[in-house]
N, C-alpha and C positions, 0 to 999 in steps of 0.2 A: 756255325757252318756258313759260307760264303754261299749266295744264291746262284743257282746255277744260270752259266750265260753261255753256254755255248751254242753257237748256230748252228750246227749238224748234229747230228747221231752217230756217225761214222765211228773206226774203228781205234780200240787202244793200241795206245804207242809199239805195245809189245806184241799185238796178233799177227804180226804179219811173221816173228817170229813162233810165237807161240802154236800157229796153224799154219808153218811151212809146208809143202809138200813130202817133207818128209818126218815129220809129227804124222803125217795121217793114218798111216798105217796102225799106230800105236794104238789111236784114239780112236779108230773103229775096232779093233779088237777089246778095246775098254767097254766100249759101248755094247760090246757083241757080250762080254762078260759082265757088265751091269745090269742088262735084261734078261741074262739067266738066272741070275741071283734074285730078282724081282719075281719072275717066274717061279721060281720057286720057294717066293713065300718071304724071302728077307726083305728087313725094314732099308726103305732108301740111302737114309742118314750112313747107316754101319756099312750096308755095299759100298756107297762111294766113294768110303773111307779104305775098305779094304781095297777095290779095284783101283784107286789112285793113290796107295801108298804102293803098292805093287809092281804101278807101271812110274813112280814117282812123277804123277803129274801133278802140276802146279793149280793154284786155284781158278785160272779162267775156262782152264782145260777139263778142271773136274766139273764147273758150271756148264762147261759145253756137252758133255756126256752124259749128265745128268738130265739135258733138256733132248738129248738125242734119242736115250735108253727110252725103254717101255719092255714090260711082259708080254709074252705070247697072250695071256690073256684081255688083255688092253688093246693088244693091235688088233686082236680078229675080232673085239667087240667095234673097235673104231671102224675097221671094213665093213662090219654089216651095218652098222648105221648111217655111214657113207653116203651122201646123196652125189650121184654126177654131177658134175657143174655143167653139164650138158641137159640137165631136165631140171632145173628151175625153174624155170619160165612158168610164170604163172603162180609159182609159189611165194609163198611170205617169209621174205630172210629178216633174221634178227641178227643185229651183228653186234659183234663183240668190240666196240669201239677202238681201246686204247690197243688190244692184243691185234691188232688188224694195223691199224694206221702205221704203230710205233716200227713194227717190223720193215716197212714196206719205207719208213724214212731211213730205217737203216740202210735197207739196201740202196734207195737212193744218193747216199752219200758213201758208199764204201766201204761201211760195214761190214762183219760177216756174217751170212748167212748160214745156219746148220738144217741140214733135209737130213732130218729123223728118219727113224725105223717104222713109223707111222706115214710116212711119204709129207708130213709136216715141217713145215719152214718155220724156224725157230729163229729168234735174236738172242744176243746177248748186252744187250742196252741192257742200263740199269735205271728203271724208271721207280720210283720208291714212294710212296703217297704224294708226288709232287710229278707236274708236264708241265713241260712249257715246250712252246710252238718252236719249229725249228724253220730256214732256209727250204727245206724239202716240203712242209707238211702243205703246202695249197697245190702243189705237184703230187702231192701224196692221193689226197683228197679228187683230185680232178682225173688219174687212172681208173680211182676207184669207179667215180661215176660213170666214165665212160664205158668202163667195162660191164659194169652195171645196167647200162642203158643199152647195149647187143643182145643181153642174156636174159631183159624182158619180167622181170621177176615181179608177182604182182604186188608188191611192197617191201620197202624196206625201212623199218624203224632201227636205229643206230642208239646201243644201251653205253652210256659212262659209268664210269667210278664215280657218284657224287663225292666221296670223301676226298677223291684225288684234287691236288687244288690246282685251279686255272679249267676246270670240267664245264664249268659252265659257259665260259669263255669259248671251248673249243665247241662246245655244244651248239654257240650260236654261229661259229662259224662253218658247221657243216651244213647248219639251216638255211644261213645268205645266201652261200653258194647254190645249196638244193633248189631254192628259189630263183635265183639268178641264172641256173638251168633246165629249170622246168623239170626237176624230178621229182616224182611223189613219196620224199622222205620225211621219218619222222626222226625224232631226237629224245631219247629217256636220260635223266641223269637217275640212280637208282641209288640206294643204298650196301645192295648185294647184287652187283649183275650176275653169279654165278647163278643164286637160285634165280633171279628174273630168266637167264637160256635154258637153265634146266628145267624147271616146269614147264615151260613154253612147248605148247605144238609147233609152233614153224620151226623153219630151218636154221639154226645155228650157224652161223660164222665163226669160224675162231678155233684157234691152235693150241688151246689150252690144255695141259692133257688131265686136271682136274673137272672139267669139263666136256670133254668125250666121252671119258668115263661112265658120266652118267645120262650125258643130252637125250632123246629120243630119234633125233635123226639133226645131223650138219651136212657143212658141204664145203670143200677146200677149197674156199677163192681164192685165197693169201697164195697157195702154192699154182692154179689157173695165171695171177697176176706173176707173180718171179718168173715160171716158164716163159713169158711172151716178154721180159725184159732181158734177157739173157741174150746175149754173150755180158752185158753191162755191168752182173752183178756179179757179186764174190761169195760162190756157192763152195758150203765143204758137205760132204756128201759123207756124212756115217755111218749109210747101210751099210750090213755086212750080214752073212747068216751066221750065228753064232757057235761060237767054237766046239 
């Protein structure tokens, strides 16, 4: 396999057809019928097969759906757990590194964006035990802080994939920078950052939805940052109430 070199994250050749405006309708109804099926009890893998042989979608399309859908019981556990992004302050975020940054280069470069059923902002980057830095990510990095540095929060420690390769790399470069602005950040490279957010008391960062699931309480900065970039970005919007 050839190393990957690309300097953006932006979008495949074919989403612009794949997620025209008039695919959408389709694919929120998909998604309105993948979270029924979820809801009530079926395995992911078999819905997404059925809801996308049905509406004959294609594979990035069922990727997309897949990351949009959730159960009624998943979203109204995601809502109570919910922290505003408006009462941080003073709290201790722990953030989900790669699921926070990656998304937020997507949309830097043109990507698409998917806003879930959960009011979560999802990618469709294909990051696979491998990162490497893109044109966007010190633009990535430097929203994050700044929006970070209004909203006051009484720490923030930033968890990686150690397994992911270049993590320690990226690791030291959210350090330099944190230094280099004077913000009181920490940097974990972990072995499991799922159990590292999930046991954790502080607040969760991160769009993960194997990670909602179980967090004790998060809080949506990924979807706080997209709102305040917008018109810029290329948002597909899934909700729908289901059929």
């Amino acid at each position: 396999m050839s190393p990957d070199r690309r300097q953006h994250r932006g979008p495949h050749p074919r989403d612009s057809q794949l997620f025209a405006a008039d695919e959408l309708p389709k694919l929120r109804v998909a998604t309105a019928q993948l979270s029924w099926l979820l809801t009530h009890g079926y395995k992911l893998v078999s819905s997404l097969k059925l809801v996308g042989d049905r509406h004959a979608l294609r594979e990035r399309q069922r990727l997309a759906i897949s990351r949009a859908a959730c159960s009624d019981q998943s979203l109204n556990r995601r809502k109570e757990t919910c922290r505003p992004i408006e009462g941080i302050g003073n709290s201790r975020l722990l953030i989900d590194g790669f699921n926070l940054i990656i998304t937020l280069e997507a949309a830097l470069s043109g990507g698409a964006l998917l806003l879930g059923r959960d009011d979560c902002f999802r990618d469709l980057a294909s990051v696979h035990g491998s990162y490497r830095s893109v044109s966007e990510t010190e633009s990535t990095l430097l929203i994050i802080g700044t929006t970070l540095e209004r909203l006051e929060p009484a720490s923030v420690t930033w968890v990686l994939d150690r397994p992911v390769s270049n993590s320690g790399r990226l690791a030291k470069t959210i350090y330099q920078l944190a230094v280099s602005h004077g913000w009181p950040w920490q940097v974990e490279t972990v072995y499991n950052p799922d159990s590292r957010l999930i046991a954790s008391p502080d607040v969760a960062v991160t769009a993960d939805s194997a990670i909602l699931d179980r967090v004790g309480c998060w809080t949506n900065l990924k979807s706080h940052i997209i709102q305040n970039l917008r018109p810029a970005v290329w948002i597909l919007d899934f909700r729908t109430d289901r059929p």
